[in-house]
N, C-alpha and C positions, 0 to 999 in steps of 0.2 A: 492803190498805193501811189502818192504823191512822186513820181520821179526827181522835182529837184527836193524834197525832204530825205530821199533816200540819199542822194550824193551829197548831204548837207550831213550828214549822220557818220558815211562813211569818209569822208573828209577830217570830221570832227578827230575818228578813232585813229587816224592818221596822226595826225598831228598832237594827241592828247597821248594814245599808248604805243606810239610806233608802231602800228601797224600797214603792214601793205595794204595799198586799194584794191589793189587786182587779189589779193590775197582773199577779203570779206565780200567782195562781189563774187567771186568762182564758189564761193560758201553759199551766197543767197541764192544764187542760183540752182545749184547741188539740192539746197534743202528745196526749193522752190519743186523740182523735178519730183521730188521723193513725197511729198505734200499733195499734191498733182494726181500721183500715182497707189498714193490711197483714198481718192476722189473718186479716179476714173477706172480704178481696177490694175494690179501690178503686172496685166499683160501689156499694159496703153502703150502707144509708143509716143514719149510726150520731149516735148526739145521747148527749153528756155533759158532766154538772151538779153542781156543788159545791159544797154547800150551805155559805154565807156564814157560817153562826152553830155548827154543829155540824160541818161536814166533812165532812159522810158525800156519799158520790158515787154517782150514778144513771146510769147507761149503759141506754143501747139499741141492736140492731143489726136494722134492718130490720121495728122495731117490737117486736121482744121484748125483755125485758127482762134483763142482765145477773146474775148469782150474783154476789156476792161474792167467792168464791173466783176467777173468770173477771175481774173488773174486779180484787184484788189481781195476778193473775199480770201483766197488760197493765200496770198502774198501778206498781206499786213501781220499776223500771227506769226509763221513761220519767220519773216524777217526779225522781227522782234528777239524769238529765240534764238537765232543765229548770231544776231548782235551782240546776246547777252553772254551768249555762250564763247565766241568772241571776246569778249572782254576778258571777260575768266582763261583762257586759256591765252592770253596778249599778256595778263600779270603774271601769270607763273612762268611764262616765256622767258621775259625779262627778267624776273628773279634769279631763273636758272642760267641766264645767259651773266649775269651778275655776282651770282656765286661759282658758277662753274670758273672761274678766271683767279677764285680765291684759293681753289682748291690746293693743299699742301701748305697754307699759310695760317698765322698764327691769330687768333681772333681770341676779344674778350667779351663773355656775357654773363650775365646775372643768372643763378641757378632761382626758376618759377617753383618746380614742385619734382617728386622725385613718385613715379609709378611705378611697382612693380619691377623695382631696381635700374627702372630709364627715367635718366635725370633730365626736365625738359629745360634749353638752354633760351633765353631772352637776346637776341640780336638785332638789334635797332629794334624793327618794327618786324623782323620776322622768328619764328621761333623753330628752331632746331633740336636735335636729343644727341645724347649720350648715353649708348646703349651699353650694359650691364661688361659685356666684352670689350668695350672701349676704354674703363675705367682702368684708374691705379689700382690695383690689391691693395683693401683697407683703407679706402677714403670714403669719404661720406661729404654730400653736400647737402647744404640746408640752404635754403627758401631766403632768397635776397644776397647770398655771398654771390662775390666775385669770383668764376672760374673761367680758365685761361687754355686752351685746347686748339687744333689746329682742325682743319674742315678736312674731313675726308672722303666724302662724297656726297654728290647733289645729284639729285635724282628725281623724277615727276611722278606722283602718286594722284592721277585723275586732274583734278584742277588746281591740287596743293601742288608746291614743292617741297622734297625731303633733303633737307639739310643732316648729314652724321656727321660729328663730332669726334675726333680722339686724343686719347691723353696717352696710348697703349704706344704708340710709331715712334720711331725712332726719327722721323720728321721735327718731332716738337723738340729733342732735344736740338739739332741743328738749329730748327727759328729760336729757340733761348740762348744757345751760344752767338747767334748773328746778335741778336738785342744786346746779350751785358757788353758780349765781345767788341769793341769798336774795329780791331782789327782784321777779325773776319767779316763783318759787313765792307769794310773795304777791301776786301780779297786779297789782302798780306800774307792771312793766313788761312789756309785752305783744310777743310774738314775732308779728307780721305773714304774714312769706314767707320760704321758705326755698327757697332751688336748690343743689343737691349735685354734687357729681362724687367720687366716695368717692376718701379716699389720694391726694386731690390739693388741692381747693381746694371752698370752700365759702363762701355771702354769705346772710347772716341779716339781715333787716333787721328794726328795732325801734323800739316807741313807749314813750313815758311819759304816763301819765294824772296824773302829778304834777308840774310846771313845775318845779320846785326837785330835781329829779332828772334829773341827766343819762345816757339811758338809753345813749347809748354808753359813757362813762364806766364806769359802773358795768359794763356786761359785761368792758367790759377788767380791770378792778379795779386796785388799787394794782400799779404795776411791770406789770401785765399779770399778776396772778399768776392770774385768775379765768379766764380765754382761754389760758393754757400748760395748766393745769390741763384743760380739755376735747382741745384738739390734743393732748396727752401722751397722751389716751384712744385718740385718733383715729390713731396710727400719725404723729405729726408733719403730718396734716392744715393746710392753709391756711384760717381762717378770719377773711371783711372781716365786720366788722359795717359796718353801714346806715344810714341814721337813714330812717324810714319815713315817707310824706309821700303821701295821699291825691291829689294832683296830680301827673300823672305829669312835668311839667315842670320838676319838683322830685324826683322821684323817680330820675327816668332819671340824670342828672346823680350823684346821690348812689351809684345802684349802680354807675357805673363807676369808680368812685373805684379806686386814686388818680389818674387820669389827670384831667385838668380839660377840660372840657367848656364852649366857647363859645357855643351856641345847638342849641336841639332843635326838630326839626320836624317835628309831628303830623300822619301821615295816616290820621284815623280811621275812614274808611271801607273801609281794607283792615289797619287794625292794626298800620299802622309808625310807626316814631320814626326820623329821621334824626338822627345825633349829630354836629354838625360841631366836629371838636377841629382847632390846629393839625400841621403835620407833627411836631413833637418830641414832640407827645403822641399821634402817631396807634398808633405799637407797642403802646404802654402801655394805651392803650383796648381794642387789638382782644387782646391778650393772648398768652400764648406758645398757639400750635395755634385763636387763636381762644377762645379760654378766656373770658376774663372779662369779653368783649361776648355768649356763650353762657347763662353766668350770670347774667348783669343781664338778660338778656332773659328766661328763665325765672323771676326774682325777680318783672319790673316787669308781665309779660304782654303785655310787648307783643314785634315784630319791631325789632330796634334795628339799624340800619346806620351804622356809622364811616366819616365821609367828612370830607375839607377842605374848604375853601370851591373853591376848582378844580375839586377832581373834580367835586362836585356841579355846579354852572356847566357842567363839558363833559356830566355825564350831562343836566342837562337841553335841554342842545342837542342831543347825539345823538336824546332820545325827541323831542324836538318834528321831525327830521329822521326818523326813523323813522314817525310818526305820520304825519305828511305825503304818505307814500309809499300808503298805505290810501285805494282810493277812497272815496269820498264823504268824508272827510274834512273838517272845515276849519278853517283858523287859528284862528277863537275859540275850538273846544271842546279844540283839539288844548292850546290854553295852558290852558283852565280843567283838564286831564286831569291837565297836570305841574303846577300851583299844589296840586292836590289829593291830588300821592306816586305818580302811574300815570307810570312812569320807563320802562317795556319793553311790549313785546306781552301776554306771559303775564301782565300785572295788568291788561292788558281783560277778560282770557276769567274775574276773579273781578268785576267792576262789575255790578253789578246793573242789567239791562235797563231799567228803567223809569227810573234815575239817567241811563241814558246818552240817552234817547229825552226826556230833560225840556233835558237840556244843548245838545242839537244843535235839536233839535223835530222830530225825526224818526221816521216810521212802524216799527214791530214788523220788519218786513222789512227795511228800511234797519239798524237796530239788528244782526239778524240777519248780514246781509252784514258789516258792518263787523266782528265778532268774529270771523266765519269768516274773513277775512282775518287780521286779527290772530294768530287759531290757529294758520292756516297758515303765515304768517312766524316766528312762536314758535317751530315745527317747527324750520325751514330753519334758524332760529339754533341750536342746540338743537344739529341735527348739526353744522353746523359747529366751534361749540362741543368738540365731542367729538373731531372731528378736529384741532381744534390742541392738543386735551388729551392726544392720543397721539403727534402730532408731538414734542409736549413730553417725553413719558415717553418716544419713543425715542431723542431729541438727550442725554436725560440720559443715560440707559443706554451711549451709543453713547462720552459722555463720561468714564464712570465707569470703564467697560471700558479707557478708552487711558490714563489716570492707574494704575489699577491694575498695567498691562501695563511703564507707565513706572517703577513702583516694584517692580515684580519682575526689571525688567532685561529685558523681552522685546521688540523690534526690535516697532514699530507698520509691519505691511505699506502700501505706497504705493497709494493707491487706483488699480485698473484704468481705462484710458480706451483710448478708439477714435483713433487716430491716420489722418488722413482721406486725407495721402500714400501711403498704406500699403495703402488702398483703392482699383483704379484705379474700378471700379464697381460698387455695393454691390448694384445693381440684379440681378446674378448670383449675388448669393449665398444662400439661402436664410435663413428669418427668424433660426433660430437660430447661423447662421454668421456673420451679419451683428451679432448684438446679443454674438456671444464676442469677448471683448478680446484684443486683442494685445497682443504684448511691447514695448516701447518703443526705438525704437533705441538701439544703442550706441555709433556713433559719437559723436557730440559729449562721452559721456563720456572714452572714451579721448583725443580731444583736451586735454580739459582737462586727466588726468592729465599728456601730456608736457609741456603747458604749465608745469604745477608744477615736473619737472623740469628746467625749464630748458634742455631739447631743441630742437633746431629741427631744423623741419618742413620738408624739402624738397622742392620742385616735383614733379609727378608722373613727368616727363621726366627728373628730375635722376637718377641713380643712388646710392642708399645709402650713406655714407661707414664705415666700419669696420675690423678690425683687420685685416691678410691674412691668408691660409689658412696655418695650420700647416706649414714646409716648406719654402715656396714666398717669390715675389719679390711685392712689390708692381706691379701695372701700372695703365699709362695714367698719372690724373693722381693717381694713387697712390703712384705711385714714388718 
């Protein structure tokens, strides 16, 4: 191996892919050892050196020293691969060290082809994916459109690097409001919080550090054309701006907009908000599927609950009725419990033991028993709960099935029952003879039919009236 070709090569990789010198020489040498040592047997004990300033390389195997000719034969090959391989892991360096710097920011590329629900994206000269989890619900991209996504993660897959792609983060809404918005690229107006639900709906809330700037205002822009302008992005996307208020008493109200909000009630020791709206606003608050009391509560951090003034009133009579039922219990802590947001069982077993042993005055052990009841009733609610939730799901089903049955034209079968005249005693019958239904008499039907006709019904004594036999004479009082 030519020494100065070798420093002429690694010089080259220096200056052509930014690479360290010391970097690809402690490689050749590395591979040079390992090349060596399936020559000489991987007991050898073999030491090789490349000298920094001229090139020339020194091997040893087992303490003797290598020819020339013996370090060329090992050396020329293996340098080659290490160069190559080198190279290859010098570009994906760079790439990742290039996009790594992007990451969180907004990128546009050409959709190449779509696999298996991964849409591969075109970026300069490197290509990245958007994976099926990444997308809007309900979008589709075809082969040469423009799509617009934000980098969320770069990563090294062998000698490639992986570029992911999202359109899902609530990032990309931020880099769209910095693009339309000029004011928040210039930090006038400050994006706070954002909670997402991608392809559906979305709540941004926002400050201004300048009074004479109104920062809702301005995200709408004139006509709304600044807010079509991002939803247009977003697949027709729902987005409420906010106006953002360090008070959450202030805040809460604002994100459930539009619904109007009467009074809010802080339980900070377990992190709720009760929102009491009246009944014409209560839809409009809790949102279609729960939506946009989901939203404001992801926006404001806290747990937000939608209630009237009734319901609350009977929720807190149930819990103080509930409470009650917990030995040791007693009336004052059981009210200081509901003034404080502790409405069921299951937000005892979060109160912190020492809150609740200062409230009552009560010993570690007492504290103790009283949650462990509480758990335990939690439970029993818990299933029962469950049980009227499947009661529910089968009354519905059992409904859907006889609508269905009625709009296809199919006769809904009469439910089976036990007719108890019909049994003289059941006590004979065995258990499964006893629980099979019988047929339902048929008499009273056929009565009713003659009735329709307007037949009468003669005694049982009486004899038949009808036409006489073919033939023959009438007799008796037939005649």
């Amino acid at each position: 191996m030519n020494p100065q070709e070798l420093l002429r090569i690694v010089d080259s990789l220096h200056r052509e892919k930014q690479i360290d010198p010391e970097l690809v020489i402690q490689a050749i040498e590395s591979a040079l050892v390992t090349a060596s040592k399936r020559q000489f047997g991987e007991e050898a004990d073999v030491f090789v050196s490349i000298a920094r300033d001229g090139g020339g390389i020194t091997a040893t195997v087992n303490g003797r020293s290598l020819s020339e000719d013996e370090i060329g034969r090992i050396g020329a090959q293996t340098a080659k691969q290490v160069i190559i391989q080198k190279l290859k892991e010098a570009e994906r360096d760079a790439r990742i060290d290039e996009f790594h710097t992007q990451v969180g920011q907004l990128v546009t590329g050409i959709v190449q082809r779509t696999e298996r629900g991964v849409t591969i994206v075109q970026l300069g000269n490197v290509e990245a994916i958007l994976p099926r989890s990444e997308q809007i619900p309900g979008e589709s991209y075809h082969s040469g459109s423009r799509v617009r996504a934000i980098i969320y993660e770069v990563k090294a897959a062998g000698n490639r690097v992986k570029i992911i792609l999202s359109r899902t983060k609530a990032m990309l809404i931020q880099r769209l409001f910095e693009q339309e918005i000029p004011e928040i690229a210039e930090g006038i107006i400050r994006i706070n919080a954002i909670s997402r639900e991608p392809g559906y709906r979305s709540k941004v809330a926002v400050s201004s550090s300048d009074q004479r700037i109104d920062c809702v205002g301005a995200c709408v822009g004139m006509r709304g054309n600044r807010i079509k302008n991002v939803t247009g992005e977003l697949a027709g996307e729902r987005i409420d701006i906010v106006r953002w208020s360090d008070d959450p008493m202030v805040l809460i109200p604002n994100a459930l907009q539009p619904a109007e909000v009467e009074q809010v009630l802080l339980c900070d020791m377990i992190g709720r908000a009760i929102a009491l709206v009246n009944e014409e606003h209560l839809s409009q608050a809790i949102g279609r599927f729960g939506q946009n009391v989901r939203l404001a509560s992801k926006l404001c951090s806290w747990d937000i609950e939608i209630m009237t003034a009734p319901e609350l009133e009977r929720q807190i009579e149930r819990a103080m009725e509930g409470f009650m039922e917990i030995e040791g219990m007693t009336e004052e802590v059981a009210q200081q419990l509901v003034e404080q947001g502790y409405l069921s069982y299951d937000d005892l077993s979060v109160i912190e033991p020492d809150a609740l042993m200062e409230m009552g005055g009560w010993s570690q052990e007492q504290v103790d028993a009283i949650v462990e009841q509480a758990d335990a009733k939690a439970e029993d609610q818990e299933i029962a709960e469950e049980e009227r939730k499947y009661q529910e799901k089968l009354e519905k089903e059992r409904r859907a099935t006889e609508d269905l049955d009625k709009k296809e034209g199919r006769s809904v079968p009469p439910p089976t029952f036990v007719t108890e005249s019909l049994v003289e005693d059941s006590s004979e019958l065995d258990g499964s003879a006893a629980m099979e239904p019988l047929e339902p008499p048929v008499v009273e039907p056929l009565k009713d039919l003659l009735l329709e006709e307007e037949l009468e019904i003669p005694p049982a004594d009486e004899p038949l009236k009808g036409p006489p036999p073919e033939g023959g004479q009438q007799t008796g009082e037939n005649a």
